[in-house]
C-alpha positions, 0 to 999 in steps of 0.5 A: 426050411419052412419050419425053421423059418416059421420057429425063427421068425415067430422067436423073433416076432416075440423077442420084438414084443419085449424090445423093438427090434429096431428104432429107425425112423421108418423100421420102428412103424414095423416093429410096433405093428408086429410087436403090438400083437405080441405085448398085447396079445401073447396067448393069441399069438402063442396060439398061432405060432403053434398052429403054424408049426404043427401044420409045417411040421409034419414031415420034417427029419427028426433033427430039423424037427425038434431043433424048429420045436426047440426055437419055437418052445423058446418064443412060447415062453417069452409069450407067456412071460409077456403075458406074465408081464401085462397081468401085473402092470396094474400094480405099481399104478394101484399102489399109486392111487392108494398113496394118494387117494387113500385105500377107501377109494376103491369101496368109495368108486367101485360101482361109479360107472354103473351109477345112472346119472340123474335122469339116466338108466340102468345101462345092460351089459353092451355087446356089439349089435347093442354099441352100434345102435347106440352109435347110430342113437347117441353120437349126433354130434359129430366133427366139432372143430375145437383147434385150428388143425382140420380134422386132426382137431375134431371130436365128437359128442356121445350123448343120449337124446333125452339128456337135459341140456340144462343139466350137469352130467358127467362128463368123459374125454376119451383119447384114442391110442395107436403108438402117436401116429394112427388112430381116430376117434370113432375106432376106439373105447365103443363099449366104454362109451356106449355103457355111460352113454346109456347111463346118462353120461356125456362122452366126448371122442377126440382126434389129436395131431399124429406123428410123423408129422407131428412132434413132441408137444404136439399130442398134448397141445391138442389134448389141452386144448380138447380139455379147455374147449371141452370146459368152455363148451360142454354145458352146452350138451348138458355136461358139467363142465367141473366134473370131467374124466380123462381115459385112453388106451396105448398112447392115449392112456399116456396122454391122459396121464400126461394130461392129469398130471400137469394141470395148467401146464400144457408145453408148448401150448402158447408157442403153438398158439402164438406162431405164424404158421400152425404147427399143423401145417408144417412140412413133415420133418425127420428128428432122426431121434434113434436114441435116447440121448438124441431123441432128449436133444430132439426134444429140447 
């Protein structure tokens, strides 16, 4: 019984990774949290469904055994077409900045993030004792209000001690992922971080309002708005204010993306701010969005 339960629910576990296996309100969290493991990291999963199964295996009839290997060679090769999946998902976004940028983009930037800012150093490859010294060194500038939403509207503000603060380094905003309901700025993109640091760049880490709580355009409201205070304030730490980038991962990197293209276009930016009650305080309210047809008018 184990065995079959082991091939079934890692099939399932795997199926979830290519489609939710629900979108209700309160499932979806669990479905993305199983389903992360398996979209983002398949072979690692592979590895632990085929563990599992060889210790539960052993000592099952012959029948029960190769139908519960049959299932789990089924949920193996989903894995391994995830896999296939994740490899070529730069594609189409490689296509894009060629379109737009032209070829030569890619000889013209390829060493930016190992250029050393005027002034900075050559950063070493950071590896985890390396990120954490630089952590303790570098972010001193911590839980800097730039919205109206306590610590949902905080960031923080990675720069090296001996940056000019009447300089013009350049600057990162990095968004952190995690599905637009967890996530905070200081569990996310430390080596990326750490390495401009190091370089002499100016990174700055936000924290953005989360959902449930929170809707849509509250995500990109408060991006928005990191972006403007990080425009109106970063010279003050020795950033330029005219050279910022924009990363993120998962829902950060939809948000950056989000971010770039609508350039003074924030939805929803000034009814937000025009409203009595911040949207930050609101008491949590259910869309009920299940499809995508609902989810449009929940939108709307």
């Amino acid at each position: 019984v184990a065995a079959v339960l082991v091939s079934v629910l890692g099939l399932a576990y795997t199926a979830n990774g290519f489609r939710p296996l629900t979108r209700d309100r309160y499932g979806s969290g669990l479905a993305f949290a199983h389903g992360v493991f398996a979209s983002e990291l398949p072979m690692q999963t592979l590895a632990v469904q085929l563990a599992a199964m060889a210790t539960v295996s052993r000592r099952l009839p012959p029948r029960t055994r190769r139908f519960s290997w049959l299932v789990s060679a089924v949920s193996w090769l989903g894995l391994m077409g995830l896999r296939r999946v994740g490899r070529r998902a730069d594609e189409p976004l490689t296509a894009a900045l060629d379109a737009a940028l032209g070829p030569d983009r890619r000889t013209e930037s390829g060493d930016l993030w190992t250029r050393p800012a005027p002034g900075g150093a050559t950063a070493k490859k950071p590896g985890p004792a390396r990120m954490l010294r630089i952590y303790r060194d570098y972010a001193h500038d911590g839980d800097i209000s730039y919205g109206e939403c306590g610590s949902r509207n905080h960031l923080d503000i990675w720069r090296r001690p001996d940056v000019d603060r009447g300089g013009r380094a350049p600057v990162l905003l990095q968004v952190p992922g995690g599905a637009w309901m967890v996530g905070n700025k200081r569990g996310q993109a430390h080596p990326l971080m750490s390495h401009l640091a190091e370089l002499g760049w100016i990174c700055v880490a936000i924290n953005y309002r989360l959902s449930p709580r929170s809707t849509w355009p509250d995500h990109i409201v408060d991006v928005k708005r990191a972006i403007a205070w990080t425009k109106a304030h970063i010279a003050e730490y020795g950033g330029d204010p005219d050279w910022i980038a924009i990363t993120g991962g998962s829902a950060g990197g939809h948000l950056s993306s989000l971010a770039a293209l609508t350039p003074n276009d924030a939805p929803g930016f000034s009814r937000a701010s025009r409203t009595p009650t911040p949207a930050c305080r609101r008491p949590f309210r259910s869309t009920g969005c299940t499809t995508s047809a609902r989810a449009r008018r929940c939108i709307r």
